[in-house]
N, C-alpha and C positions, 0 to 999 in steps of 0.2 A: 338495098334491103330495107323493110321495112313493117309497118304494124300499123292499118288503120281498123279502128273502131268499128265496129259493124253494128255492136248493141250495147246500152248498159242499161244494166237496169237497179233500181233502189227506190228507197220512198223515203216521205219525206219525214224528218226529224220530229218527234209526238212532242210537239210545244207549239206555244202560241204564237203569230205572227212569226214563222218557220215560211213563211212562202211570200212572194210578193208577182205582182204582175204590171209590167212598166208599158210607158206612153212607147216604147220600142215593140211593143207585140209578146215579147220575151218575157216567160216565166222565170224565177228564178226561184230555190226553194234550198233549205240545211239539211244537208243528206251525208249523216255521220259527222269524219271534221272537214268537208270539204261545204262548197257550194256546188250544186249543180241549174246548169240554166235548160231549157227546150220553148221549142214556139208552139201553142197549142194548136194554132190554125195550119198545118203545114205540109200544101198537095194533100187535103183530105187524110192525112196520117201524123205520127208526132213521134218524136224521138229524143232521148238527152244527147244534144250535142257536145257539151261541155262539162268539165267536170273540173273547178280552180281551188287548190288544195293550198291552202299557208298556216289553218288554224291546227292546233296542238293537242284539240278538245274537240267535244261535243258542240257544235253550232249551237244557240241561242234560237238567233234571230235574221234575216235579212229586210234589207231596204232599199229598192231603186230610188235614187235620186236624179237622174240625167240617164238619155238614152243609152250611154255606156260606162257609165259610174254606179257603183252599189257600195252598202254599208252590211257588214259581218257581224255580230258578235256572238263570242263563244264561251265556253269557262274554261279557256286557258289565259281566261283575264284581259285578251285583248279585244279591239275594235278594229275592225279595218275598210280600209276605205281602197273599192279596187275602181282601175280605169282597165277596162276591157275592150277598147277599142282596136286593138291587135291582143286577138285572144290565145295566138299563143306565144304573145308573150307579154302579159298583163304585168300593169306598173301598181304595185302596190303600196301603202302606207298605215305601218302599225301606229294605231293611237294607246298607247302606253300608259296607266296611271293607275288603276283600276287595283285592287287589292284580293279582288273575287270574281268569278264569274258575268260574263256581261250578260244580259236579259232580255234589254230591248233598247231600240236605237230609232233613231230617226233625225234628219237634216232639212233644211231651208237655206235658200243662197240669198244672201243680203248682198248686194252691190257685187263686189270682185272676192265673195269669202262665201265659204259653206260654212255655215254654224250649226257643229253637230253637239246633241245632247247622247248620253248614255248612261242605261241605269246598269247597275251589276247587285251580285249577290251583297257587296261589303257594305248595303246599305248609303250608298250617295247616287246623285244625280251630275255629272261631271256635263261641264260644257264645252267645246275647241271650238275654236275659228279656224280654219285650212284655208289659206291663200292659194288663191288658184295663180296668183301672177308671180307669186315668189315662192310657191310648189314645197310651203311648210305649215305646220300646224301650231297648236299651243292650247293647254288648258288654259281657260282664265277665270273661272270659278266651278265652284262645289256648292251643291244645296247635301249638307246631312242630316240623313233621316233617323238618328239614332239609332235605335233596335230595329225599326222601321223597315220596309221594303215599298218600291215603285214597282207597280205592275204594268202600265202603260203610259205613254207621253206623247204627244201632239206639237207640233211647231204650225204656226199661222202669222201674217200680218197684219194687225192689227187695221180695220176701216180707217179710212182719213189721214191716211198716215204711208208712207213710202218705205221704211225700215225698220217702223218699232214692230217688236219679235213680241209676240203672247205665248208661253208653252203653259198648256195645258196636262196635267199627270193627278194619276190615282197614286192612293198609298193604303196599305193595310187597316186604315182608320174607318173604310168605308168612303170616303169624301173625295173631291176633285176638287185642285187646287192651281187655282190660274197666278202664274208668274208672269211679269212684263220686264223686258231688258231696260235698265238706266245705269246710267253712269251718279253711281259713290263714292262722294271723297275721290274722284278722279278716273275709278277703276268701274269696269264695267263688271255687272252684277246684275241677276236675276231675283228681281222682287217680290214676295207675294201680296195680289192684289185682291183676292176673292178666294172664299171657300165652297163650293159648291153641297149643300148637303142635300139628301134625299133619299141614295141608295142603301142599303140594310144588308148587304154585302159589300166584297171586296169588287172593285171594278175590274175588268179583266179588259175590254176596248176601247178606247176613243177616237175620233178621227172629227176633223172640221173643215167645210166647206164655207166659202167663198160667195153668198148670197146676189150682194151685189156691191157698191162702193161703201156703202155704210153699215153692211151686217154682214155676221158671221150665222152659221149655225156648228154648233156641237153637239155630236152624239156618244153617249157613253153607255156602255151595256156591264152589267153586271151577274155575278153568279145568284142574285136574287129574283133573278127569271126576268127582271125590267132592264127596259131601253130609255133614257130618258133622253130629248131633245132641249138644248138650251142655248135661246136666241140672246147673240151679242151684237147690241145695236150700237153705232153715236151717237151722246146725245147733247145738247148744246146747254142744258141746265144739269145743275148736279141732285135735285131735287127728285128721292124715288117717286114715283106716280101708281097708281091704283090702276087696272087696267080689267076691261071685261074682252072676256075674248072667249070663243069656242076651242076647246081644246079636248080631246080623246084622252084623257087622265082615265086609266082604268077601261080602256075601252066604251068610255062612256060619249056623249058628245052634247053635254049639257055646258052653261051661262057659267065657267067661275071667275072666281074674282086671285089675280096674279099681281105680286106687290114686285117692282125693277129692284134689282141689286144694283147702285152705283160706283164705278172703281173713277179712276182719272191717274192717268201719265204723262210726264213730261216730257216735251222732248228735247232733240239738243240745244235747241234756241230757245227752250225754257217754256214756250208755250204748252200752256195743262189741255190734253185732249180728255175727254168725256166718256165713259161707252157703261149703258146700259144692260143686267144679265136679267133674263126672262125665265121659267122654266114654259117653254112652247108644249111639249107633248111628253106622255109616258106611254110606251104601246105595250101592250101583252100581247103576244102571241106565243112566247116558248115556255115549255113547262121544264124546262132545264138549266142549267151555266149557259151564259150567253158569253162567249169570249172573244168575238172579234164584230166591228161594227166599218161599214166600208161606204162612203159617198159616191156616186155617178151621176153624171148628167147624162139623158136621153142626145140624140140628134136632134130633137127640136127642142132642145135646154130645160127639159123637164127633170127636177130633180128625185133619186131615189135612195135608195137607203138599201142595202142586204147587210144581214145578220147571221151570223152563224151560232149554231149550239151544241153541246154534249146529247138534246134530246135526237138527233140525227137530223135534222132538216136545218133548209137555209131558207131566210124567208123576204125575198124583197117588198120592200113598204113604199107608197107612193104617195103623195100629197094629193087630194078629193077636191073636187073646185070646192066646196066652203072652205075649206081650210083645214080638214081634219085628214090626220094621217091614217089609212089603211094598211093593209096587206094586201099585196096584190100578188104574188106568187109566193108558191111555197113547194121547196123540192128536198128530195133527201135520201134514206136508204128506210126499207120497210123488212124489218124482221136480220135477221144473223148475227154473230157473235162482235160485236162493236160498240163501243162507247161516243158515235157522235163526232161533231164537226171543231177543230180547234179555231179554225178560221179561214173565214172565205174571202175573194176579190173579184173584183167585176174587173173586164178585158176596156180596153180603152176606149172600143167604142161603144160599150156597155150592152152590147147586143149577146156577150159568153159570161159565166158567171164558173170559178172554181172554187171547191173547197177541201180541203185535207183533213185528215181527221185521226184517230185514234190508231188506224191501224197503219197507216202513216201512207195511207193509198189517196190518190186526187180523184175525185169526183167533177167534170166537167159538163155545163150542160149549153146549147145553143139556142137562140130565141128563133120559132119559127117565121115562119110570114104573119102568122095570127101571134101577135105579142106575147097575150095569157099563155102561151103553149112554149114551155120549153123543152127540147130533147136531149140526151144522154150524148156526151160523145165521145171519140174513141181518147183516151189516155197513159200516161205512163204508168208505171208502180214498180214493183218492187219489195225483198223485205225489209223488214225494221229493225232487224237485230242483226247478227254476224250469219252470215253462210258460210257452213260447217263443210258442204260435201256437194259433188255434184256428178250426174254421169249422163251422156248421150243415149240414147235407143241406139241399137245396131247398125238399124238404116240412116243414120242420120238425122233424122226425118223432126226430134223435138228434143229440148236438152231437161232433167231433173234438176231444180233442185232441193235442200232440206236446211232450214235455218233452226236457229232458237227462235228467232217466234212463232214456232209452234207448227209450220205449214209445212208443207212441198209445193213447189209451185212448178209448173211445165212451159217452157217457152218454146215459140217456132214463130217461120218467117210466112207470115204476110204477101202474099204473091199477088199483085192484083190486076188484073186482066183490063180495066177499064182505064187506065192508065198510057199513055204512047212509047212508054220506056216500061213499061210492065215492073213498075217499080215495086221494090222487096222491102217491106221492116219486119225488124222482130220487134214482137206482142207477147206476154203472157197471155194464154191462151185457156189453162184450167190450173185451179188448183188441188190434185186429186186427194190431198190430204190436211185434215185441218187439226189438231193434235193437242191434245192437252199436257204432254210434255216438249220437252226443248227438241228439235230434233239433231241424230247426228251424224248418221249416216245415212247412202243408199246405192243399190247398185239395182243393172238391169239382167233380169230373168230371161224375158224375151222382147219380140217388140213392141208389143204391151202389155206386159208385165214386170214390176217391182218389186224388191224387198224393201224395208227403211228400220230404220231403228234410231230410238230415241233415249233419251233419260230416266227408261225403264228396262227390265227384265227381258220383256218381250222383242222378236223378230213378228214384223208384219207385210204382209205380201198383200200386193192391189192389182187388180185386173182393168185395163180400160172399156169403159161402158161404150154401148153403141153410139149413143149421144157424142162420145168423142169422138169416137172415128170419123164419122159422119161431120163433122166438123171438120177436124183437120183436113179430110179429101178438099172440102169446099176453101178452107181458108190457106190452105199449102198447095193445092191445084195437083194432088196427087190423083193420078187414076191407074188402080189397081187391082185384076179380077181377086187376089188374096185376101183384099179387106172384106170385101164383100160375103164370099169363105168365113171372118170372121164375124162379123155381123151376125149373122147366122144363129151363130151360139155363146151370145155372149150378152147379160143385163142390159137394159135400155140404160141405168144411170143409177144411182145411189142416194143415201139419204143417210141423216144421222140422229137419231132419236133423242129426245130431247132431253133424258138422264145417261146417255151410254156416249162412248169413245168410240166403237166400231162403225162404222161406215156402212152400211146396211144395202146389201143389190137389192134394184128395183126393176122386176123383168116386163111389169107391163103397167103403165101409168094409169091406165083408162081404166082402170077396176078397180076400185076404193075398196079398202077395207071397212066392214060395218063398224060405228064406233066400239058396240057392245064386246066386237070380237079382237079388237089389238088388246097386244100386252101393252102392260101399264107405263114402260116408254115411251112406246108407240101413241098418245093418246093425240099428240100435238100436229093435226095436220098441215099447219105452216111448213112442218120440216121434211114434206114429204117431196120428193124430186119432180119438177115440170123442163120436159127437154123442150130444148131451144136452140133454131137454127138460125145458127151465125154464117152471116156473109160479112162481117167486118169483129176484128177483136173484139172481146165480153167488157161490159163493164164491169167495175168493182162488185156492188151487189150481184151481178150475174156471175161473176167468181166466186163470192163466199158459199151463193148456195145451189149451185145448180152443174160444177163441174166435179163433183167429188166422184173418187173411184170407187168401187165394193170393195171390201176387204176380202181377199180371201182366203186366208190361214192366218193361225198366230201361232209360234214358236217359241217353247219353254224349254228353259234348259241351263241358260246361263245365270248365274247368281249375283253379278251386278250389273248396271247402267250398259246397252250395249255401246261397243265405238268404231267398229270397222267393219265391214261388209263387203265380200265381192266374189263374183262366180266365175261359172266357166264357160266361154265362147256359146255354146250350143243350152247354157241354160238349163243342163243337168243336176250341179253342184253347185251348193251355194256355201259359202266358210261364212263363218262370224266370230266375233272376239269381243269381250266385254272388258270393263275397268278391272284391274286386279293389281292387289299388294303380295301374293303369292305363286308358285307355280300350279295349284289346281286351278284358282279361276283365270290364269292366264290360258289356258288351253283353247284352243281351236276349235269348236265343234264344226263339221261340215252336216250339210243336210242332203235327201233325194227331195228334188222339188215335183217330184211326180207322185211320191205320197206323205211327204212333211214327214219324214222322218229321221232322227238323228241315226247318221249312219259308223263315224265315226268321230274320234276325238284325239286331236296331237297336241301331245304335251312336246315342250322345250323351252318358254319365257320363264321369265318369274316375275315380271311387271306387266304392264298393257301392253297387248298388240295396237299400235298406234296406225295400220297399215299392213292390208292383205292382198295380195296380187295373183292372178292366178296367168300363167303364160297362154300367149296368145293359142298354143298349139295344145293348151288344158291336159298337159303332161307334166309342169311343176307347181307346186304352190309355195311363192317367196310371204314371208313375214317380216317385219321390222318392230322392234320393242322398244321401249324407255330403258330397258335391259340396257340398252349400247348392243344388242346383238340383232345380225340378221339369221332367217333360216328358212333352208330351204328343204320341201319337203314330193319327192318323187312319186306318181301314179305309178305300180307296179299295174301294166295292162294283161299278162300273162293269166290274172285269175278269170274267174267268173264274174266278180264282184266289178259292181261300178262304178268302186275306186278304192283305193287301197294303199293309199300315201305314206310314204317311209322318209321317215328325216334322213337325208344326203348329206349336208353338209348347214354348217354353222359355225360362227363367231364365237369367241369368248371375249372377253375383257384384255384377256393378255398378247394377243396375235388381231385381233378388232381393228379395222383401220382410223374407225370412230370413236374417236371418247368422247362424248356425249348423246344423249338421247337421238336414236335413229326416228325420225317424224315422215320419211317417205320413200318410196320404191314404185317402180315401174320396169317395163319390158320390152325389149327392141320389137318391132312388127314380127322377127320375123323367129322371135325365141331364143336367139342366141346368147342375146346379154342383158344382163338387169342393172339398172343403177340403185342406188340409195343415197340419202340425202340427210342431214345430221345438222344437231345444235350447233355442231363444232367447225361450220363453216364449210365442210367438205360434201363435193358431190363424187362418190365411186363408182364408176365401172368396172362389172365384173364380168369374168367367164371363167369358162371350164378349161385349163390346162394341165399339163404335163408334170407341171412344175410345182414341187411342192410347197405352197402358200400360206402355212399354218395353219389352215381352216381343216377341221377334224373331217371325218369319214373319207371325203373326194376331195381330189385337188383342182378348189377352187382359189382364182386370184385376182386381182386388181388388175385390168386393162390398164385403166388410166384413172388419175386422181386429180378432179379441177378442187385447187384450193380457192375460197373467194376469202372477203376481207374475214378476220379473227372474229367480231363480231356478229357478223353475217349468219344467222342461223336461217337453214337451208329447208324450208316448210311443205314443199310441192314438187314433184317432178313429173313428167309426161315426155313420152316417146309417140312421134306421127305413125302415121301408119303405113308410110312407104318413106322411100328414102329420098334426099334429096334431091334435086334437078340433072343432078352429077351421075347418082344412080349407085355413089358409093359410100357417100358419108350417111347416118341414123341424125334426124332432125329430134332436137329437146327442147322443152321449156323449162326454167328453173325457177320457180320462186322461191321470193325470202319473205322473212319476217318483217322486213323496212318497208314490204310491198311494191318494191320492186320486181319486175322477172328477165332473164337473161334466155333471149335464143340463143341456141348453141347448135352445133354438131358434135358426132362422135366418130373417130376412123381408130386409127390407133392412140390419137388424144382429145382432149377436149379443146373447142373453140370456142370464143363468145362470138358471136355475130354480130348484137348490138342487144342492147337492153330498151328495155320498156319500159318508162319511170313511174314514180308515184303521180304525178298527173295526170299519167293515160293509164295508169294500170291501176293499183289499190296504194293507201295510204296507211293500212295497219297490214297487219299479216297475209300472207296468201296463204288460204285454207287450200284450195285444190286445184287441181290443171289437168285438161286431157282437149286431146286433139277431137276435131268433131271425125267420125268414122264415114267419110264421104268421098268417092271416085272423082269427084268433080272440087270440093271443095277438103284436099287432102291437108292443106294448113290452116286450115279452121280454127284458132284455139279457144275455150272458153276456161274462163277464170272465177275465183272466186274468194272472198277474203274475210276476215275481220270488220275490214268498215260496211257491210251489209252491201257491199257491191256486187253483180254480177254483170262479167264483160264477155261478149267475142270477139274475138280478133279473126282480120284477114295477113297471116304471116308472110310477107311477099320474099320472095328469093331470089339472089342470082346463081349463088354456088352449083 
């Protein structure tokens, strides 16, 4: 028995130097408090294969240093240094010292030692040495920067030289500041030997390349929209020199006149080395924060430069036979709701170029046969905040879901035909919602259509545009006369005005609106939908603005924040439940989704309904509160009416199995029994007997009660949709709070079958679990959590 991965998906942590791309191929990037690695080149498709979870926090930063060695930091104060070379079961080492948050990191191997630098929040520069042959470490100095902060740091060796160490870092003053390693009074200490001044901002990148045996270049970008280039040569007198040279200062490419900065270090045998700092170029091309600056050599060792910015573009720069540095390409995202690039890296053999950015999605693009021409290519993503909720389409066929940052996002599998194994990934594929509150729920209506609800009042319903369907046949290799049926009668795609929140159908692109005649949100035609067909996953930009659904109804009724959502098999009824300190806005309201209207409303919590379940056979509707109570509520079918639900039965406080807040419920395939899931560590099974169980109106009672550890609060559960292999046990997922999940069975008691830990599964909470609804793939499970994860599993059995 067992659980392998099938998808995950997340993005990458919104800070700088959060992603790295190593001499291995392998992307690595800080996704929550874990790292996650993926190969972007990989059989034409790409996927996170890994996910090495030991930090406590929010990730900082990453850094490859060795084909299977990387550098961590996070603000749970640590640094860590992993060897992944058996990834699952990576040998790690906490570097310990730090009083705050780490920031930014980076290493050089001198002789048989990594010498790694790291800056953190508490304002120092900390440096170790890690022996690789006696597999320990050690600080052995501190640079503090008083009230100060380091924003970036650089390690290089030094021309002429075999081991003296140059770290190059910005600090808050505006200035860059070169230290050289020597030995003090006996002890080894980083000096400083130069101050770099020029920039009028804070620096946010540096990096240094390796010219030839006697020069360096460094380039350093700052939030003052400048890149500046600064050549460190050897030089064999200590006398600054006057020097005329061509240099692009300002985009210009006139005669000035450049005065050497001279430093000199010793080494161990005491001989003074020499090196010369130049300012070489300063290039303008962004009109934004420039925050990361990256070196590449061509295949024929031509050197270049890529820049990333907040203004959305990345821009590689070349060296011009006279000497002056240009732009030579420039790529990015044009028009939608985004702040721009944190930082970008060029692929090892500098032919791919990534960058990440604001909404914590990777942007990757490929150099054609013709160099200037770079193309889009397919990517991972994810979102950037917690995933709140999640639910399949009937058919299986694409999974929801709804985060806090603001979106819905829709994922399916990648079928692809030109392939010899007709090899399958999951891709996000649309985002049919892009939200200007948190989202928090959602459930499905039909098989293309949704409800969602967010950190407003409102219930809102999406219909999928033709643009999608039409996609997914192509991209999921679906053929079926019913899609076609819907095509028929349903928007080409949507849009969203550039003052409003609702998602606006677009039935036919080709007929513009005269400007004189749109309303006054309408004025902006950037925002207006261009469909596009996909034969391979969207990129980023072609998700923010070209997959959105139409809205189509809003639903008023409840009086705060809604938080649970869920209907009935056939898409009738819809229930919802908002935030409540009372028993009126705890109430249930259900809806007809055939005319939006409130049809009734069951009172019994007097907290939040945290969890609404409607049984598979859409003859009970179960609740769970922060009450500590369950409730269950009966379709009387005998009227006319198209529902008429009567509370059956319910918990109190005094006869409750749970003493703590109930957080989840679900229902066997086949109706018979429901579980729930509680802070208090316990998962219940229940049904209806004989026997009376304390539970008011009907005698309902506890099947079986799986207690897990005291602590263990019980966040998610799901029931598959047939039964086991056996034909007689009910298969379950259980998640916790540790993010952890436990397969189980249910017969007359509970069984673990084995767990799925926080490195294959989630590392904060599991927000939600349900089986994928599929004939062929009945132990599908998809997951979802706190650390902005989202996973499917293939649940294998023997039972």
């Amino acid at each position: 028995m067992s659980a392998e991965n099938v998808y995950t998906s997340i993005a990458c942590n919104r800070t700088p130097q959060s992603a790295d791309w190593g001499e291995n191929g392998q992307v690595i990037f800080a996704a929550c408090n874990s790292v996650a690695v993926f190969e972007p080149n990989s059989n034409g498709s790409v996927k996170i294969q890994k996910t090495f979870v030991e930090h406590t926090a929010k990730v900082n930063t990453v850094k490859w240093i060795s084909n299977h060695e990387f550098l961590s930091g996070a603000y749970d104060k640590f640094c860590i240094l992993w060897n992944i070379k058996d990834q699952n079961a990576p040998k790690i080492w906490k570097l310990i010292g730090h009083e705050d948050g780490v920031t930014f990191v980076d290493a050089i191997r001198v002789n048989d030692q990594w010498l790694i630098a790291t800056t953190s929040l508490d304002s120092t520069i900390k440096f170790w040495s890690f022996s690789i042959e006696n597999d320990a470490y050690e600080v052995f100095y501190t640079i503090k920067l008083g009230s100060g902060f380091c924003f970036a740091l650089k390690f290089a060796i030094l021309p002429n030289s075999k081991d003296k160490v140059l770290l190059a870092y910005s600090t808050d003053n505006h200035n860059i500041h070169l230290t050289c390693e020597q030995i003090v009074d006996g002890k080894r200490e980083f000096v400083k030997v130069d101050t770099l001044v020029g920039h009028e901002n804070w620096v946010r990148g540096l990096d240094i390349v390796k010219l030839n045996n006697t020069e360096l270049l460094l380039a350093s970008s700052s939030q003052d929209t400048f890149i500046r280039l600064w050549r460190i040569s050897a030089r064999q007198t200590i006398e600054p020199i006057q020097i005329r040279k061509k240099a692009n200062i300002f985009a210009t490419n006139e005669d000035i006149q450049i005065e050497e900065k001279i430093f000199t270090v010793k080494t161990s045998g005491g001989k003074s080395l020499s090196y010369a700092v130049t300012l070489e170029s300063v290039l303008l091309g962004h009109d934004n924060w420039v925050y990361s600056v990256h070196w590449s050599k061509t295949f024929d060792n031509r050197l270049q430069l890529l820049s990333s910015s907040i203004d959305k573009t990345l821009i590689i720069w070349a060296m011009q036979e006279d000497g002056v540095w240009m732009e030579k390409v420039r790529v990015g995202e044009v028009g939608g709701n985004t702040l721009g690039f944190y930082g970008g890296k060029f692929s090892p053999d500098a032919k791919s170029i990534i960058g990440h950015g604001y909404q914590g999605s990777f942007h990757i693009w490929h150099q054609s046969e013709n160099e200037n021409i770079w193309i889009p290519g397919i990517n991972v993503g994810g979102h950037f905040s917690e995933v709140r909720d999640l639910c399949w389409n009937p058919t299986g066929e694409f999974l929801l879901t709804v985060s806090a940052d603001q979106t819905t996002r829709c994922h399916a599998p990648w079928k692809r035909a030109d392939t010899t194994d007709n090899l399958t990934t999951w891709h996000e594929i649309a985002r049919p919602q892009v939200h200007g509150y948190d989202m928090q729920a959602i459930c499905l209506l039909e098989r293309f259509k949704f409800a969602s609800g967010a950190e407003e009042k409102i219930v809102r319903t999406f219909q999928a545009p033709v643009n999608f369907i039409e996609n997914l046949k192509r991209l999921c290799n679906i053929e079926s006369s019913e899609l076609d049926e819907i095509i028929e009668s349903t928007p080409k795609g949507a849009s969203v005005p550039s003052l409003g929140l609702s998602n606006k159908a677009v039935f036919d692109e080709s007929i513009p609106v005269a400007a004189d005649e749109r309303h006054i949100k309408d004025q902006y035609p950037d925002n207006y939908f261009v469909p596009i067909s996909m034969t391979s996953p969207p990129t980023e930009e072609t998700l923010m603005q070209n997959t959105l659904w139409p809205e189509v109804q809003k639903l008023y009724g409840h009086g705060y924040e809604i938080f649970a959502l869920s209907a009935t098999s056939d898409g009738k009824i819809l229930a919802s439940s908002c935030r409540a300190t009372n028993d009126e806005h705890a109430q249930i309201i259900l809806w007809d989704t055939s005319t939006w209207k409130q049809i009734q409303k069951l009172p019994s919590h007097q907290l939040t309904v945290t969890q609404l379940k409607f049984a598979p056979n859409n003859k009970w509707l179960l609740s769970v509160s922060r009450d500590r109570r369950w409730t269950l509520f009966e379709n009387d079918t005998a009227t006319d009416a198209l529902c008429n639900f009567k509370l059956i039965a319910t918990t109190d406080k005094k006869n409750g199995i749970h003493s703590r807040i109930i957080w989840t419920c679900d229902w066997t395939h086949d109706s018979k029994h429901f579980a729930t899931g509680s802070r208090d560590g316990k998962v219940v099974a229940w049904q209806q007997n004989d026997n009376d169980s304390g539970c008011s109106l009907k005698n309902y009672g506890a099947l079986s009660t799986l207690e897990l550890a005291k602590n263990e609060s019980v966040t998610a559960i799901a029931f598959a949709s047939c039964f086991a292999p056996n034909n007689c046990d009910y298969v379950a997922a259980i998640g916790l709070e540790s993010g952890s999940i436990h397969i189980c069975t249910l017969n007359t008691s509970w069984t673990i079958l084995f767990t799925i830990d926080q490195v294959n599964a989630h590392h904060l909470t599991v927000k939600r679990l349900q089986f994928r609804p599929s004939a062929n793939n009945p132990y599908q499970l998809a997951s979802c959590g706190s650390d902005h994860l989202t996973r499917i599993y293939q649940i294998k059995l023997n039972c």
